[in-house]
N, CA, C and O of each residue as an XYZ file, in Angstrom:
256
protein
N     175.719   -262.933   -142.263
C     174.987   -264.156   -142.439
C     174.192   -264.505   -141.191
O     173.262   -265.308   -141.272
N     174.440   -264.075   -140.327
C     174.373   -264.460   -138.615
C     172.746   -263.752   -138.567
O     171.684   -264.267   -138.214
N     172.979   -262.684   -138.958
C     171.820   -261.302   -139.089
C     171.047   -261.634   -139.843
O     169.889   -261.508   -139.447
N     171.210   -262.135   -141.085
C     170.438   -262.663   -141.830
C     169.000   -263.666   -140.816
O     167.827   -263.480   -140.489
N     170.042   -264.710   -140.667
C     169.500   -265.923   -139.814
C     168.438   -265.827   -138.932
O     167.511   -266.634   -138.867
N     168.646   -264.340   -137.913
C     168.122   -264.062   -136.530
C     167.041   -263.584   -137.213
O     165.928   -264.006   -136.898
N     167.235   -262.255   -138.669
C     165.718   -261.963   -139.032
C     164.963   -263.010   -139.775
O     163.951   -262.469   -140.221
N     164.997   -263.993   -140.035
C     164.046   -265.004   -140.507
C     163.702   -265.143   -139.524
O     162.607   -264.730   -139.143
N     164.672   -265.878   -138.673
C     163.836   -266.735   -137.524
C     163.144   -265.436   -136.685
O     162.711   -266.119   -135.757
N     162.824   -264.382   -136.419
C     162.665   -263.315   -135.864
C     160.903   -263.070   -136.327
O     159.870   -263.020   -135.661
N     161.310   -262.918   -138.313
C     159.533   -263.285   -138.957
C     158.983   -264.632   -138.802
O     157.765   -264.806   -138.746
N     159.510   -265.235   -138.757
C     159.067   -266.772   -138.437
C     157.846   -267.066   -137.052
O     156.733   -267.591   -137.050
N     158.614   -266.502   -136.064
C     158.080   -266.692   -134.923
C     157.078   -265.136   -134.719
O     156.226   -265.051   -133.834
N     157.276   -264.380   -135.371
C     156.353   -262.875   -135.474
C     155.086   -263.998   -136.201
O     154.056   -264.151   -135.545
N     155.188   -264.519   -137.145
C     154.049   -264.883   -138.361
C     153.082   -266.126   -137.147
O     151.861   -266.019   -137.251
N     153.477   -266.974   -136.319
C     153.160   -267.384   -135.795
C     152.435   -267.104   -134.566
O     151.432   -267.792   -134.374
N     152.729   -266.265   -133.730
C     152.259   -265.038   -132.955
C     151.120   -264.384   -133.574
O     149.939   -264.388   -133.227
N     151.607   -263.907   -134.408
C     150.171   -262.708   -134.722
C     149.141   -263.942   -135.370
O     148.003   -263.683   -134.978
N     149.140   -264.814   -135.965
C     148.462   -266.419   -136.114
C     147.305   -266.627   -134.979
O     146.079   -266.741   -135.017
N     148.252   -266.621   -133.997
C     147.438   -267.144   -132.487
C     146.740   -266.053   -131.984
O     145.638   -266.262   -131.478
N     147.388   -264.417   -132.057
C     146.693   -263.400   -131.711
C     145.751   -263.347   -132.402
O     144.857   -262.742   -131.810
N     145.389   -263.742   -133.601
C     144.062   -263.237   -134.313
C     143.589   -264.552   -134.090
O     142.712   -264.403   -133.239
N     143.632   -265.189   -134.238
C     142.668   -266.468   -134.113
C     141.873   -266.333   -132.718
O     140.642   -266.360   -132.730
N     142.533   -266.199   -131.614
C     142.149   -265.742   -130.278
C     141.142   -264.489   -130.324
O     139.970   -264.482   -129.948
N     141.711   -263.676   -130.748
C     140.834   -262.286   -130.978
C     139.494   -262.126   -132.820
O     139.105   -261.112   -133.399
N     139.254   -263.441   -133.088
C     138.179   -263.612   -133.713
C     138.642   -262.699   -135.312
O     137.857   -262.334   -136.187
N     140.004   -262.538   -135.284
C     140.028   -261.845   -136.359
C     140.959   -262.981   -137.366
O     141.615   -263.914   -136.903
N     140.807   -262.580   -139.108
C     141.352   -263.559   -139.960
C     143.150   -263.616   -139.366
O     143.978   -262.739   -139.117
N     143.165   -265.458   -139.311
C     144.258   -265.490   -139.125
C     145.668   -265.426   -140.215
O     146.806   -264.999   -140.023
N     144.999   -266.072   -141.450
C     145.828   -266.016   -142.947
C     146.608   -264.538   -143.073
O     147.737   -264.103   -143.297
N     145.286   -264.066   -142.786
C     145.648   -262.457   -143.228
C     146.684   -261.439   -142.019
O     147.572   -260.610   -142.220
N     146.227   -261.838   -141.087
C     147.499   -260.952   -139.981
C     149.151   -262.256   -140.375
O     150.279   -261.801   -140.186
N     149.039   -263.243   -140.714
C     150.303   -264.383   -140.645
C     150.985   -263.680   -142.426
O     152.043   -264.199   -142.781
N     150.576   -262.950   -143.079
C     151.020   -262.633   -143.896
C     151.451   -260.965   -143.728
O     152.293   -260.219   -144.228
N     150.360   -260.853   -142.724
C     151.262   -259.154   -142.675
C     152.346   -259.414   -141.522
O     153.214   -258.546   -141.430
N     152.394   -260.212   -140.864
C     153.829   -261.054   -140.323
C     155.016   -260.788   -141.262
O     156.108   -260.224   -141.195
N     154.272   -261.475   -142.189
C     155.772   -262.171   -142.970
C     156.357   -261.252   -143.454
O     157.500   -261.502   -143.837
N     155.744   -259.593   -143.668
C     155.551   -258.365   -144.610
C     156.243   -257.255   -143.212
O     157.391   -256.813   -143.159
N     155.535   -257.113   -142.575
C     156.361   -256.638   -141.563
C     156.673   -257.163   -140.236
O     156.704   -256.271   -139.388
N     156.916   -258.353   -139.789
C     157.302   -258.608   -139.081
C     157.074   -258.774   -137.185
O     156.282   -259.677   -136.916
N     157.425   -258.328   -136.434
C     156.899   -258.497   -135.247
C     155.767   -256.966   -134.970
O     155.070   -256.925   -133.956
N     155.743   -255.931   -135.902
C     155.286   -254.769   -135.742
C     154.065   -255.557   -136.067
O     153.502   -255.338   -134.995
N     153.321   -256.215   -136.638
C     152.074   -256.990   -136.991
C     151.878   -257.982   -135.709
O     150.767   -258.454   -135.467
N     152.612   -258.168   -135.190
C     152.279   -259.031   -133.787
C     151.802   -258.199   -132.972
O     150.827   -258.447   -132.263
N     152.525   -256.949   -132.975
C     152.248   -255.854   -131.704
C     150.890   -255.367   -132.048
O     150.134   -254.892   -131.200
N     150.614   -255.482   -133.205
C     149.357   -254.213   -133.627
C     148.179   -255.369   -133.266
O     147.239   -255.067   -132.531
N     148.333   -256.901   -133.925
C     147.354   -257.521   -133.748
C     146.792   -258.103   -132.009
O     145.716   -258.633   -131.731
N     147.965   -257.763   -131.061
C     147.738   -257.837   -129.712
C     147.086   -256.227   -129.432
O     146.077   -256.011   -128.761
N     147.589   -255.598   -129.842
C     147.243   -253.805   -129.358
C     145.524   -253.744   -129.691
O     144.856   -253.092   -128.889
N     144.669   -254.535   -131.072
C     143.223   -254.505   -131.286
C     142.881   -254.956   -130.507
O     143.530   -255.547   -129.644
N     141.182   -254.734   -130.622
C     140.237   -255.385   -129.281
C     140.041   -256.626   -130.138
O     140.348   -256.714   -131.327
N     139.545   -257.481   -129.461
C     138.617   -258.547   -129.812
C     137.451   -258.261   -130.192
O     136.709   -257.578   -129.486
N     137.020   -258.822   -131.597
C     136.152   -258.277   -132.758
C     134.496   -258.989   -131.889
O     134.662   -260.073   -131.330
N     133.571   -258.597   -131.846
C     132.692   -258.826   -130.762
C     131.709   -260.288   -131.782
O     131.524   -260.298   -132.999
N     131.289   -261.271   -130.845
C     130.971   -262.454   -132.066
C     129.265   -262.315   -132.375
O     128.457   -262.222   -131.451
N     128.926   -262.318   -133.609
C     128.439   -262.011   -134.119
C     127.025   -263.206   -133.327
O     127.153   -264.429   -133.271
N     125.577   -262.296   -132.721
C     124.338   -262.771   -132.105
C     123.970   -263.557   -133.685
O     123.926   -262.998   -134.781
N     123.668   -265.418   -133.289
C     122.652   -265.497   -134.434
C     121.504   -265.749   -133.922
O     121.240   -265.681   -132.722
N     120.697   -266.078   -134.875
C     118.954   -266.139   -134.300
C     118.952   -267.492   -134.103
O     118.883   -268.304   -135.025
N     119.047   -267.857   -132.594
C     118.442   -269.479   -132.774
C     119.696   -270.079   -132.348
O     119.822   -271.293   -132.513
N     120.560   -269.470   -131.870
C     122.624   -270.033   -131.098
C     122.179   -270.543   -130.301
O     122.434   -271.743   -130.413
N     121.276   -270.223   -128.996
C     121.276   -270.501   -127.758
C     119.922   -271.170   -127.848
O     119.113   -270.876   -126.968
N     119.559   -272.030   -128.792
C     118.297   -272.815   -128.855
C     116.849   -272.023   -129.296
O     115.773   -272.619   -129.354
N     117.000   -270.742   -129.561
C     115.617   -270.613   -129.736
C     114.404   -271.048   -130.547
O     113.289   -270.602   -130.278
């Protein structure tokens, strides 16, 4: 039961993590907080291990 407990709270705080890692790194956050919940802290590691997705030039951002 104990084991039980530690792996919730274990995806819990993985789903939240990889949340902040993609949001930070410009990538969908819904979508890495569900591959959290699916596998766990291995989705935290992978979504820290990507680069940051590069932000997209528009015509006219910087006043033109």
């Amino acid at each position: 039961m104990i084991a039980a407990s530690i792996t919730v709270i274990v995806f819990i705080v993985s789903m939240l993590m990889a949340g902040r890692i993609a949001e930070s790194r410009g990538r969908a956050t819904k979508a890495w907080i569900w591959l959290a919940a699916v596998f766990g802290p291995l989705a935290a590691l992978t979504a820290w291990a990507l680069p940051a997705k590069p932000v997209p030039k528009h015509a006219g951002a910087n006043g033109d």
